[in-house]
C-alpha positions as CSV (number, residue, x, y, z in Angstrom):
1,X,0.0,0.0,0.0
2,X,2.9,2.1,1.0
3,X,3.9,2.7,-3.0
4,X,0.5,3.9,-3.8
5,X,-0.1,6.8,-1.3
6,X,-0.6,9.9,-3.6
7,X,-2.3,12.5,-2.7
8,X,-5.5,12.1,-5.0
9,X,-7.9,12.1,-1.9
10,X,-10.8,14.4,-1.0
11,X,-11.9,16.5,2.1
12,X,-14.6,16.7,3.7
13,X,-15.8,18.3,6.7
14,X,-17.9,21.3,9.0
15,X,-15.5,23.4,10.3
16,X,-15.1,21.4,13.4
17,X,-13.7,18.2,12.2
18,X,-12.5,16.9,9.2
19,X,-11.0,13.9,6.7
20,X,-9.5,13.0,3.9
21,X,-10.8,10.0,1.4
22,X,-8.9,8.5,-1.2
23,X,-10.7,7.6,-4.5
24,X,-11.2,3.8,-3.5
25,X,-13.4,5.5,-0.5
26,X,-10.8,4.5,2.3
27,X,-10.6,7.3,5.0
28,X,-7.1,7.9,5.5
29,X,-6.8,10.7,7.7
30,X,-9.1,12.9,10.7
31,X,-8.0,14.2,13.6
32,X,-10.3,14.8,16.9
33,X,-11.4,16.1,19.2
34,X,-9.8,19.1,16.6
35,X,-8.4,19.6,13.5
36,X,-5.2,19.8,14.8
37,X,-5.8,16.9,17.4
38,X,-4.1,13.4,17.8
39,X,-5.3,11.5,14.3
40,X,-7.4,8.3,14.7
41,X,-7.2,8.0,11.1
42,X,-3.7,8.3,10.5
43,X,-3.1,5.7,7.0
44,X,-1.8,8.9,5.0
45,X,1.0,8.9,7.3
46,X,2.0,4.8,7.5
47,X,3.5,2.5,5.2
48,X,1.9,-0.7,6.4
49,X,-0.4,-2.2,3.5
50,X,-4.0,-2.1,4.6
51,X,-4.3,-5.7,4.4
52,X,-1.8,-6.2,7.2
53,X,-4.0,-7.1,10.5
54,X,-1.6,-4.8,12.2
55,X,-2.4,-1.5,10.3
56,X,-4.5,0.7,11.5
57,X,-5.9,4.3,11.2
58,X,-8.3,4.2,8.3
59,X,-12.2,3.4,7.8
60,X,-12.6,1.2,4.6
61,X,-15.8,-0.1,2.9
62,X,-14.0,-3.0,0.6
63,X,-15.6,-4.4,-2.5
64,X,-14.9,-7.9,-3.2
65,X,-13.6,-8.4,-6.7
66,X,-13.6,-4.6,-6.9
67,X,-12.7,-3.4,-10.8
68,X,-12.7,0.5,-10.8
69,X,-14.0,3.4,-8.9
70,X,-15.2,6.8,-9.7
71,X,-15.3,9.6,-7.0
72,X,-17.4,13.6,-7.1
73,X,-18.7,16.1,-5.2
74,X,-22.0,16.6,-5.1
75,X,-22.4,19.5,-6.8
76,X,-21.4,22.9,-5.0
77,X,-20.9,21.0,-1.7
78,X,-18.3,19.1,0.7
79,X,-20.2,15.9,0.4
80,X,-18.3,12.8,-1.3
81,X,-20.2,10.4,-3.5
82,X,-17.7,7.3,-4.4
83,X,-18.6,4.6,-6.8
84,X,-16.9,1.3,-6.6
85,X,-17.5,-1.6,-9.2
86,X,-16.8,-5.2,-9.3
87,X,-16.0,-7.9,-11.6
88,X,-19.6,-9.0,-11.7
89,X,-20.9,-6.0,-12.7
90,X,-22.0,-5.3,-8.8
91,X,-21.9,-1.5,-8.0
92,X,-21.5,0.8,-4.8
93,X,-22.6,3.9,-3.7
94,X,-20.9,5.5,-0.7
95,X,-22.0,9.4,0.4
96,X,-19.4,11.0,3.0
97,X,-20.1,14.2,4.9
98,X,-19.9,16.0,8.1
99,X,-23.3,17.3,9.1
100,X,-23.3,21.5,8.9
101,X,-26.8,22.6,9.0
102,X,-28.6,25.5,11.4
103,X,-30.3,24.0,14.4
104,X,-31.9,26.1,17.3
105,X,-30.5,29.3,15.6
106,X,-27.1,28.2,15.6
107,X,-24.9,25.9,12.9
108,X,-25.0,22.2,13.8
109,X,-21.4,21.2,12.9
110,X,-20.7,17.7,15.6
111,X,-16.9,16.5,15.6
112,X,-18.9,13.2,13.4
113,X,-18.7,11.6,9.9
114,X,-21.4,10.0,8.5
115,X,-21.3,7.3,5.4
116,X,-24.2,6.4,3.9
117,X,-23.4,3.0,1.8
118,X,-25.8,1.3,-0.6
119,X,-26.2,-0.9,-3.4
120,X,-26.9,0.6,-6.8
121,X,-26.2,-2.8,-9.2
122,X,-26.9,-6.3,-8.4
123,X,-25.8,-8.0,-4.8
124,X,-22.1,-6.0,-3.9
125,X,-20.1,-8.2,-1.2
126,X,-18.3,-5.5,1.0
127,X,-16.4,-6.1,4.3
128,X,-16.2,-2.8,6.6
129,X,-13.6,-2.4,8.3
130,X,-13.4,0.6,10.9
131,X,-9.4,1.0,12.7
132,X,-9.3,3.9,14.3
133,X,-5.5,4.9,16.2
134,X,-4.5,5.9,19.4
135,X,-1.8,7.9,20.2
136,X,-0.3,8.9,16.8
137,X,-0.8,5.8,15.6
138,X,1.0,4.2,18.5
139,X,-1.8,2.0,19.4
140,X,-5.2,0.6,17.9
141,X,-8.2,2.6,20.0
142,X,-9.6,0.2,22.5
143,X,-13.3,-0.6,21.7
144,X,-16.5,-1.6,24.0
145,X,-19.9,-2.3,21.9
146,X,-23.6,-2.8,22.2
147,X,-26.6,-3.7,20.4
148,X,-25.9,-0.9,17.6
149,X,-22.6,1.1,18.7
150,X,-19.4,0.5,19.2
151,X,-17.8,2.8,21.4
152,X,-13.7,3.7,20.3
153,X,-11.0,5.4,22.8
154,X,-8.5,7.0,21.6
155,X,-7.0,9.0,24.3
156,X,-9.0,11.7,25.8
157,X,-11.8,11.3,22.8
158,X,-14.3,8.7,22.6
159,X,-16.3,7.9,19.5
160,X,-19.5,6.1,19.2
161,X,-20.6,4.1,15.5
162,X,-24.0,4.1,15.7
163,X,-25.3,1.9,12.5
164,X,-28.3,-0.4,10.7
165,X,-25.1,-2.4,10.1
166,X,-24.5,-6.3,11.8
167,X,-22.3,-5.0,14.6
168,X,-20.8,-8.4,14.3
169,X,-19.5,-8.1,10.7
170,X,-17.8,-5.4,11.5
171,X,-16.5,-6.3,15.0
172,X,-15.0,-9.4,12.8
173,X,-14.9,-7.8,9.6
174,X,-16.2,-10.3,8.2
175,X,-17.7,-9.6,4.3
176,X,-21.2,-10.2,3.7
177,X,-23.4,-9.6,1.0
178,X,-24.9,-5.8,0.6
179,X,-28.5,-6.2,0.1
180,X,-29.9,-2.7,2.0
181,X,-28.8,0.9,2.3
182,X,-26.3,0.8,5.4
183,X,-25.8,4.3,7.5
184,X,-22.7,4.6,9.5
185,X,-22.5,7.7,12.2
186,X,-19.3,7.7,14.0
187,X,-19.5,10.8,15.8
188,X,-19.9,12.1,19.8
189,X,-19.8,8.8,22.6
190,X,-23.6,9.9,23.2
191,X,-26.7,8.0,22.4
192,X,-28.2,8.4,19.1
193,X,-31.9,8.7,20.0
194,X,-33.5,9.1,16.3
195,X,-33.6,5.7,13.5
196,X,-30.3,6.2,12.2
197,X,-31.5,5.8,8.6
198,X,-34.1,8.4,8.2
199,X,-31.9,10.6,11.0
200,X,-28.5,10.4,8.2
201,X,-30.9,11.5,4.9
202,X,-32.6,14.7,6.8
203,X,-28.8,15.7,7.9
204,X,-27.7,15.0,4.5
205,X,-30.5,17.2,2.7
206,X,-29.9,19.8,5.8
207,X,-26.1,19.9,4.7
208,X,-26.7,20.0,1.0
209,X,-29.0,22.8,1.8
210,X,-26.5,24.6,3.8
211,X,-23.7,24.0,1.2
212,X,-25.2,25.0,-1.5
213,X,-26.8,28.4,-0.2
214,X,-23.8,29.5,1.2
215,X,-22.3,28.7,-2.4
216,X,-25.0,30.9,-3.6
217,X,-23.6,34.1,-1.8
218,X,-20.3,33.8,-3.9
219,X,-19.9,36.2,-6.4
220,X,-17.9,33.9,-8.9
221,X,-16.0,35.0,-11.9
222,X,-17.7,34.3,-14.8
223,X,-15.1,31.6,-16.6
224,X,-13.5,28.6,-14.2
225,X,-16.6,28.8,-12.0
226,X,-16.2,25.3,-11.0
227,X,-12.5,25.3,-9.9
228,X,-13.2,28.7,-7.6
229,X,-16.5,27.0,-5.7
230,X,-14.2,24.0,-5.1
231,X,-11.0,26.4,-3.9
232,X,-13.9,28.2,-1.9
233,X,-15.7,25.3,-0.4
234,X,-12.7,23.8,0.8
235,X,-11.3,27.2,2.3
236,X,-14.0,27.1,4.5
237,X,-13.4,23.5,5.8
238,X,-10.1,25.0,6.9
239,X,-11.4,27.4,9.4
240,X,-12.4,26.3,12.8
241,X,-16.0,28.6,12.8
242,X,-15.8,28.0,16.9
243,X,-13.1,30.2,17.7
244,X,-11.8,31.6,13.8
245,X,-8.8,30.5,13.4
246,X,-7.8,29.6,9.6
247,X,-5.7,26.6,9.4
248,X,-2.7,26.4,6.8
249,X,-3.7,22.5,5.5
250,X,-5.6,19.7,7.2
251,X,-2.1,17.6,7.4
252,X,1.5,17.1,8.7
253,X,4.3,15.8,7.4
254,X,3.3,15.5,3.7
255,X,6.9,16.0,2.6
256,X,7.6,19.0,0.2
257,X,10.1,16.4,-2.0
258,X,10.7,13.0,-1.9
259,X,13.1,12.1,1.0
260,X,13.9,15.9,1.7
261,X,13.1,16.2,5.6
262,X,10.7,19.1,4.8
263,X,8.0,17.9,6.6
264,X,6.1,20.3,8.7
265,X,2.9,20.2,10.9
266,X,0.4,22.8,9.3
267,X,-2.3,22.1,11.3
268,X,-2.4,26.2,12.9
269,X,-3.2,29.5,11.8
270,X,-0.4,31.2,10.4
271,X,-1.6,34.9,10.3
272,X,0.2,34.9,6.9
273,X,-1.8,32.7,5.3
274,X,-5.1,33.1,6.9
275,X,-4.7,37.2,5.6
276,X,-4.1,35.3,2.3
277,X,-7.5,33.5,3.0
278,X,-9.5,36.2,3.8
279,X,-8.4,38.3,1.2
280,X,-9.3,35.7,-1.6
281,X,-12.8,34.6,-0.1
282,X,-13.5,38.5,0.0
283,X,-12.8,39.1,-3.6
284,X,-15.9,36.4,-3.7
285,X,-17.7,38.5,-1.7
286,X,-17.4,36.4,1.9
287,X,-17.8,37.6,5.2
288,X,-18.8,34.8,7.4
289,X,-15.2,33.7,7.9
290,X,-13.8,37.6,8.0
291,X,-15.8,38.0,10.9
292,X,-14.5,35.2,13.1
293,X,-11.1,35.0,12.5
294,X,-11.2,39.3,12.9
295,X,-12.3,38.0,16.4
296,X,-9.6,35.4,16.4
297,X,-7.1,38.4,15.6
298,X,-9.0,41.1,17.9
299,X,-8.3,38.4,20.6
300,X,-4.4,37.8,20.0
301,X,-3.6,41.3,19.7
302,X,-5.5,41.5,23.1
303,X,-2.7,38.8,24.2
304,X,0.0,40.6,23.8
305,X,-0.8,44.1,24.7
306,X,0.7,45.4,21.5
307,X,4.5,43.4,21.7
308,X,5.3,40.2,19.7
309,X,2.8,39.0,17.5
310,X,3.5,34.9,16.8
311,X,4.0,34.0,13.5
312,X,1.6,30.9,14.2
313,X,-0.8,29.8,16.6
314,X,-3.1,27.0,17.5
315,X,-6.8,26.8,17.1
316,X,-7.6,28.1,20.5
317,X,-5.1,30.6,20.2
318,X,-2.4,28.4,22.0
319,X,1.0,30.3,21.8
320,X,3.1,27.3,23.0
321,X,3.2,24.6,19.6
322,X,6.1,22.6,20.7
323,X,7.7,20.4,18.1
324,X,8.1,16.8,18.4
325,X,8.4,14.0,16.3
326,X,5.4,11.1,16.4
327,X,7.8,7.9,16.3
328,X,4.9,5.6,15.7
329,X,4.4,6.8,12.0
330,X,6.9,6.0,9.6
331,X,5.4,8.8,7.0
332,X,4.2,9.4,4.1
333,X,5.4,6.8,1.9
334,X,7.7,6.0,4.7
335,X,9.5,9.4,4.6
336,X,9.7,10.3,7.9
337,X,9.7,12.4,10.5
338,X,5.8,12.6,11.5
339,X,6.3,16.1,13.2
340,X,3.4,17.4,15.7
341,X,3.7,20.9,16.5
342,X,6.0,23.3,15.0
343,X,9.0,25.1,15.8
344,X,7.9,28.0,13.6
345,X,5.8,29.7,17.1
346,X,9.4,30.4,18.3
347,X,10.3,32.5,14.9
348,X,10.6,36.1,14.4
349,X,8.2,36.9,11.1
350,X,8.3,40.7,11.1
351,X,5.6,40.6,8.2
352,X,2.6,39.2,10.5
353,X,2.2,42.8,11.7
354,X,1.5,43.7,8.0
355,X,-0.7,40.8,7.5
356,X,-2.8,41.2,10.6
357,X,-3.1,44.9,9.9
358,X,-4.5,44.5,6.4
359,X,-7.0,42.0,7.3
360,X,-8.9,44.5,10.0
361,X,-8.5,47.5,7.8
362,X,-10.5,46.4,5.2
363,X,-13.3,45.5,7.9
364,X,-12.9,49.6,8.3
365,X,-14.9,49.8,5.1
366,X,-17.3,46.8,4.5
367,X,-20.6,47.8,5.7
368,X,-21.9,44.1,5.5
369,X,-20.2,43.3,9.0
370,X,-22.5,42.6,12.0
371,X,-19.8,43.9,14.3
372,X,-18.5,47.3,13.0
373,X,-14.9,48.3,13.5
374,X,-14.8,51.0,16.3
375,X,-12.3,53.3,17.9
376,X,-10.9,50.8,20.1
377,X,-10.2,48.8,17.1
378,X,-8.0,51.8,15.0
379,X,-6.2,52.1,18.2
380,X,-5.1,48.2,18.1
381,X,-4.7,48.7,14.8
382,X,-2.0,51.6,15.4
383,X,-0.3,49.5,18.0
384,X,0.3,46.6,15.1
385,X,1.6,49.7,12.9
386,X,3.9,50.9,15.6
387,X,5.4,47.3,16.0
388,X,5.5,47.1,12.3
389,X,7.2,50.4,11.9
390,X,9.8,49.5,14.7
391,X,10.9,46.4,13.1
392,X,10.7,47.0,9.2
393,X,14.7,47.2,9.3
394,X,15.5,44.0,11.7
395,X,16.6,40.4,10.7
396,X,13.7,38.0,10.7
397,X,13.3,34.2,10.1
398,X,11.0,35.4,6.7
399,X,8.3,34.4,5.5
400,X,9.9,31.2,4.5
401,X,11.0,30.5,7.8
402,X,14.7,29.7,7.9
403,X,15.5,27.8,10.8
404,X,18.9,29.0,11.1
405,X,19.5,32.2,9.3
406,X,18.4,35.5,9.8
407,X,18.2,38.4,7.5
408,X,16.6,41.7,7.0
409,X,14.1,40.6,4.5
410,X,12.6,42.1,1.8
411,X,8.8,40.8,1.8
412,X,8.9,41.1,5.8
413,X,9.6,45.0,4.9
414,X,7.2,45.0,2.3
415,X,4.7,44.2,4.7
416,X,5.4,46.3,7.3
417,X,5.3,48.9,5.1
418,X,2.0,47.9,4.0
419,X,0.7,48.1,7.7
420,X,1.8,51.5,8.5
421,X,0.2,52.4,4.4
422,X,-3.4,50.7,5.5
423,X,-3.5,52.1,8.9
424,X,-3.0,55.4,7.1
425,X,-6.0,54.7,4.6
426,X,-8.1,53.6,7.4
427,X,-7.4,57.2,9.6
428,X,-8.3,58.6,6.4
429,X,-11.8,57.4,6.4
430,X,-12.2,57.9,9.8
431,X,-11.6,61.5,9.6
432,X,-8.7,61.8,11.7
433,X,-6.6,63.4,9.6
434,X,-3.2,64.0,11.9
435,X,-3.0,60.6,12.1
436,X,-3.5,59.7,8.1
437,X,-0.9,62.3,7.8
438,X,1.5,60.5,10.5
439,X,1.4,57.3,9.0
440,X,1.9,58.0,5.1
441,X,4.9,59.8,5.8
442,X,6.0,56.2,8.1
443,X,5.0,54.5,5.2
444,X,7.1,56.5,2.8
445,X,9.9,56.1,4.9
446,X,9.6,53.0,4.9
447,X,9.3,52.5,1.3
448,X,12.0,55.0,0.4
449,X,14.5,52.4,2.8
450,X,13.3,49.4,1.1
451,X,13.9,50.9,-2.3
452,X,17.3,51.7,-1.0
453,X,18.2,48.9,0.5
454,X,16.5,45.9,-1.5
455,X,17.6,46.9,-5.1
456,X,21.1,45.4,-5.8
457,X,22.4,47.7,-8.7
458,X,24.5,45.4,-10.0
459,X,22.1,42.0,-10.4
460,X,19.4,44.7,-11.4
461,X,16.7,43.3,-9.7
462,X,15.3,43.4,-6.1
463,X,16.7,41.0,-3.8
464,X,15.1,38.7,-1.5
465,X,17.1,40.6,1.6
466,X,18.5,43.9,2.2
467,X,22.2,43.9,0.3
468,X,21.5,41.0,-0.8
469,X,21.7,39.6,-4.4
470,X,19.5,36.1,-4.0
471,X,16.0,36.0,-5.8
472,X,12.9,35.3,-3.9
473,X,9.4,34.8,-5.5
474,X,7.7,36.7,-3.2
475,X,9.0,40.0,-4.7
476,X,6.4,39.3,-6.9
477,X,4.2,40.7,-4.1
478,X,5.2,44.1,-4.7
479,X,2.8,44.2,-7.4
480,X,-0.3,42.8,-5.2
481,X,0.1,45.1,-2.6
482,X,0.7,47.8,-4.6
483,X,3.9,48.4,-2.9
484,X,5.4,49.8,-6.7
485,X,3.9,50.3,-10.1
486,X,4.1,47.2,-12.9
487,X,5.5,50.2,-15.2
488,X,8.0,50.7,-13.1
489,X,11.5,49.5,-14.7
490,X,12.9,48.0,-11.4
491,X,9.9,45.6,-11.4
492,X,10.1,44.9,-14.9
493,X,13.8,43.6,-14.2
494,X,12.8,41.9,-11.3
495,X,10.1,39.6,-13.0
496,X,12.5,38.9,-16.1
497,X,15.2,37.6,-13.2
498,X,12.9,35.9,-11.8
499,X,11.5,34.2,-15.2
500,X,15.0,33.6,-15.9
501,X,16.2,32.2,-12.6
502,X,12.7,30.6,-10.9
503,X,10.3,29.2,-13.4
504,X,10.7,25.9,-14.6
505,X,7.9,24.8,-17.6
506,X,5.5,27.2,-16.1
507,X,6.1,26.3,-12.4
508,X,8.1,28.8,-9.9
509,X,10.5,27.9,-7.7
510,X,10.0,30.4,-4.2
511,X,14.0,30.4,-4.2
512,X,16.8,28.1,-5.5
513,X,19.6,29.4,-3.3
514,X,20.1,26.4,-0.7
515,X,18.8,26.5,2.7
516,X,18.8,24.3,6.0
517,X,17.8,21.6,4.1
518,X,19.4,22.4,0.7
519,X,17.9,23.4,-2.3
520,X,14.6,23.0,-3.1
521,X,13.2,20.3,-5.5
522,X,10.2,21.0,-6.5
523,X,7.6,24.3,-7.1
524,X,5.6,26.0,-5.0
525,X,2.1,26.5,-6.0
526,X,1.9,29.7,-4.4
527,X,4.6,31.0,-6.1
528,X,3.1,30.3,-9.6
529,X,0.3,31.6,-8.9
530,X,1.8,35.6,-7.7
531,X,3.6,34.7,-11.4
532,X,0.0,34.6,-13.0
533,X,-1.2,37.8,-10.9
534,X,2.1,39.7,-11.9
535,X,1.7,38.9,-15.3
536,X,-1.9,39.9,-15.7
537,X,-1.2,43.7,-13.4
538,X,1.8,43.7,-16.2
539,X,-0.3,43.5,-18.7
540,X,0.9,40.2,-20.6
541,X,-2.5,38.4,-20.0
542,X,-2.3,36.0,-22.9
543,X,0.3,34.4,-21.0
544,X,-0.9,34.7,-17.3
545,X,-4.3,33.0,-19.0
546,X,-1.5,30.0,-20.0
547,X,0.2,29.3,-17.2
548,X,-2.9,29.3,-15.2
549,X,-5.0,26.6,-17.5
550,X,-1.8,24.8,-16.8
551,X,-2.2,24.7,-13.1
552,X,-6.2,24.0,-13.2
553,X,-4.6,20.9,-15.4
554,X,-2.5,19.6,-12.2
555,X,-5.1,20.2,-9.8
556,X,-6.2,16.4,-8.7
557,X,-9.2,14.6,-9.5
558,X,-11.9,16.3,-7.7
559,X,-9.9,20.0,-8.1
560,X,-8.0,20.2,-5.2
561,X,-4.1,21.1,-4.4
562,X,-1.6,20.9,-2.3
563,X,1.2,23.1,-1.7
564,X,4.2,22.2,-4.0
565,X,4.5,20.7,-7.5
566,X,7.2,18.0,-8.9
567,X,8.0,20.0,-12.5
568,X,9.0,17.0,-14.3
569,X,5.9,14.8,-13.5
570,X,3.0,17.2,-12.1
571,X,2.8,15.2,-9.0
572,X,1.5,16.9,-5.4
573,X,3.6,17.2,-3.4
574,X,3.7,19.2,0.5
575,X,1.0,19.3,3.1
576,X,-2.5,19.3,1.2
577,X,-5.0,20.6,0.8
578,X,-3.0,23.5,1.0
579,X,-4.9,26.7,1.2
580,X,-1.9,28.7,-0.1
581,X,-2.5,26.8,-3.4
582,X,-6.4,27.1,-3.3
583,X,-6.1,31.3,-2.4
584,X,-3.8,31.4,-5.2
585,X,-6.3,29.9,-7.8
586,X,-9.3,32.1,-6.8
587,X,-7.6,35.1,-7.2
588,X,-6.1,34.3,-11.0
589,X,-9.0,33.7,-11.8
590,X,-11.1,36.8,-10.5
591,X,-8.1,38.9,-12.4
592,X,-8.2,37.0,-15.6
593,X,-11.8,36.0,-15.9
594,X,-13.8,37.5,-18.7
595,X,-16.1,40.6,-17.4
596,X,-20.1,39.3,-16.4
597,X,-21.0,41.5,-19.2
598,X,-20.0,38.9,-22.2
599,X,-22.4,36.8,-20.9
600,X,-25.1,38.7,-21.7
């Protein structure tokens, strides 16, 4: 089994829990009581074969004499149908979801999964077999039963299958002959008081329902309408809607190369990427995960009384994230180490002040919000400007996070810049004009020492770091937050060096210099996606509309990505799905799309 772990699985989920299905309908990976809890479907991570009695972490539904498969969403939701055939023409149908539906004037969304198997051709012979993990896969969870449950521990977390399945068959997991839709809840250790049949099909209308009306408040682009719902859909399943937070990927460890240690637990909120998040969802017109993770942010700023800002932090706004390596689980294809936690929470990132900044000035403006921005919020917002403004010139780990080198660099200005220049823009519309006036001329400062300092005369491009000579795909940023003007010749230099230097067929490399772990291998999607943006502000949008069919083409079968790209085969590679990669899709296509108006 070990040599055929790819990463063509789905997601599912409610923004409380969620998993990942690979096309033969195998769950192969959920964490609980969190997403960023101790997985008790933890497959994607070892190498035994799943026919080993041993191997454990994964929920299957096995056809006997199984021939082919075919795996969808149901359209504009996060609900799995997967078809699996046999030799004898028998077929299956298995639906996989997470309830999310509003109940009592709140969303239902229970840390539970519910399949819903049944025959759809002639007599299927399936065996179920249900192995949830302990203890990072140290251990098989311990299991009591009744009548109609079976109750799993794993840890702190107990789960209860309720099911119109023989409790025996599975118990055993022995095969037996599929004659009758089967409904499998494996959810809360509490007692399921409805018929668990009918109960599963009102959930599952109740969360088509809720799917597909929130779909119906995006405003999509007119072309690649499909790809964006998918990005968008599975954006959401990466927030936690309890407390906000916006997690980086559902996964850890998924290495970045093949055998190339880079294998890192993204199961937090970096306030990087969740800016990214926001800021992509709101070009679809999105608030209901602006508003919690503002709270999220509103909250950490509280924290720390307007000092150091984390780079990372957990769900629950845990500032401790120690590293440690799960010894149980060999890895993903056996490339170890499984890491838990992550070292980055230690890091200086001087560009988080620039991130959180932009995402609460543009609540300043949107009038949609149930909680307007106040004056208590523009004076946290200072204090994030006066921390960026302090540190725009110091060495940081960057945004790349280098474990043992420190530099002063040239995005981390860039976006401290770009706090002081919102902060600015937001005093503006407030009317306090002493203040707007304060921080434009921080801002320029800033800008005219970035200028000074970041252009290396002699390379003719921008550097990654002050004095520095090294290229660095985020540059390519300058453009997105309009830091400098496409026109502008230093810019146009910078994107030839890069196109000379980082992209590779129509992928980009972030950097190619080698680091703590020696050059990179492969792309990073994120990377080739600013390429498409820069492109299009540049102008050249014939090309930008190439390289970007080209990415839609590696996505995996049911449209997601994950965060880097092998050039010479297309293969995903990197923690998945990766909402880097998914941010980076919706907003090509918002700037390339064809204008509304040629539909008509």
């Amino acid at each position: 089994m070990a040599q055929h772990r790819n990463l063509d699985l789905a997601a599912i989920g409610n923004c409380s829990v969620s998993a990942l299905i690979d096309r033969n309908g195998h769950y192969l990976w959920a964490c609980l009581p969190r997403m960023d809890g101790d997985p008790v479907f933890c497959a994607l991570l070892d190498d035994r074969p799943a026919e080993d009695p041993n191997a454990t972490g994964f929920f299957a539904v096995d056809l006997e004499g199984a021939t082919g498969n075919s795996q969808q969403y149901l359209r504009n939701t996060a609900i799995l149908r997967t078809e699996l055939h046999d030799e004898h023409g028998g077929v299956v149908e298995i639906i996989d979801f997470c309830p999310r539906f509003s109940q009592f004037g709140r969303t239902y969304r229970p840390q539970a999964f519910v399949r819903i198997v049944r025959p759809v051709a002639d007599t299927p012979r399936i065996r179920v077999r249900l192995r949830p993990a302990s203890d990072w896969g140290a251990s098989v969870a311990s299991r009591t039963y009744g009548s109609n449950h079976i109750r799993y521990l794993n840890g702190a977390t107990t789960m209860r299958l309720t099911t119109n399945a023989p409790i025996t068959y599975i118990l055993d997991e022995t095969p037996f002959d599929l004659e009758e839709e089967l409904v499998f809840f494996l959810g809360p250790d509490e007692p399921f008081r409805d018929e668990v049949r009918a109960k599963a099909h009102v959930m599952l209308d109740a969360t088509i329902g809720k799917w597909r009306g929130w779909v119906r408040q995006l405003a999509v682009p007119l072309e690649w309408q499909d790809a964006v719902i998918r990005a968008a859909i599975t954006l959401k399943l990466c927030q936690s809607e309890e407390t906000g937070a916006l997690l980086a990927a559902m996964t850890t460890s998924i290495p970045e190369a093949a055998n190339s240690g880079r294998n890192w637990d993204y199961r937090y909120c970096w306030l990087r990427d969740a800016y990214y998040v926001v800021q992509a969802l709101n070009r679809l017109g999105v608030v209901d995960t602006l508003e919690p993770y503002l709270a999220y942010l509103r909250n950490l700023v509280t924290d720390v009384q307007g000092g150091h800002l984390q780079p990372v932090y957990g769900i629950g706004r845990e500032a401790r994230l120690t590293e440690r390596i799960a010894e149980a689980l060999p890895g993903y294809r056996g490339m170890g180490p499984v890491r838990v936690g992550n070292q980055a929470h230690e890091h200086l990132q001087h560009d988080v002040y620039g991130q959180v900044a932009m995402s609460m000035a543009q609540a300043f403006f949107d009038e949609r919000l149930l909680r307007p921005m106040n004056e208590a919020d523009f004076a946290m917002l200072e204090r994030i400007a006066e921390r960026a403004d302090r540190l725009h010139d110091q060495p940081d780990a960057g945004l790349w996070e280098f474990r043992t080198m420190a530099r002063v660099h040239t995005y981390s200005a860039m976006m401290c810049w770009a706090a002081c220049d919102r902060v600015a823009k937001v005093a503006a519309h407030l009317g306090h004009t002493e203040r707007a006036e304060h921080w434009r001329s921080r801002a320029g400062a800033i800008r005219e020492t970035i200028l000074e300092h970041a252009w290396n005369e002699e390379a003719g491009h921008f550097a990654g770091s002050f004095g520095g000579a090294e290229l660095d795909a985020s540059l390519l940023q300058m453009l997105d937050v309009r830091f400098i003007e496409p026109d502008d010749p230093r810019m146009k230099a910078t994107i030839a060096a890069i196109e000379r230097d980082l992209v590779r067929d129509g992928h980009v490399m972030r950097y190619v210099d080698p680091d703590d772990f020696g050059a990179p291998e492969n792309a990073f999607n994120i990377c080739t996606f600013w390429y498409i943006e820069a492109l299009a502000i540049s102008g050249r949008r014939d090309e930008a509309r190439e390289v970007f069919e080209q990415m839609l083409a590696w996505r995996n079968h049911v449209g997601l990505l994950s965060e880097d790209t092998a050039i010479a085969t297309g293969e995903a590679w990197g923690n998945f799905p990766q909402t880097y990669s998914l941010v980076g899709l919706i907003n090509a296509a918002v700037m390339l799309s064809k204008p509304w108006s040629e539909a008509r």
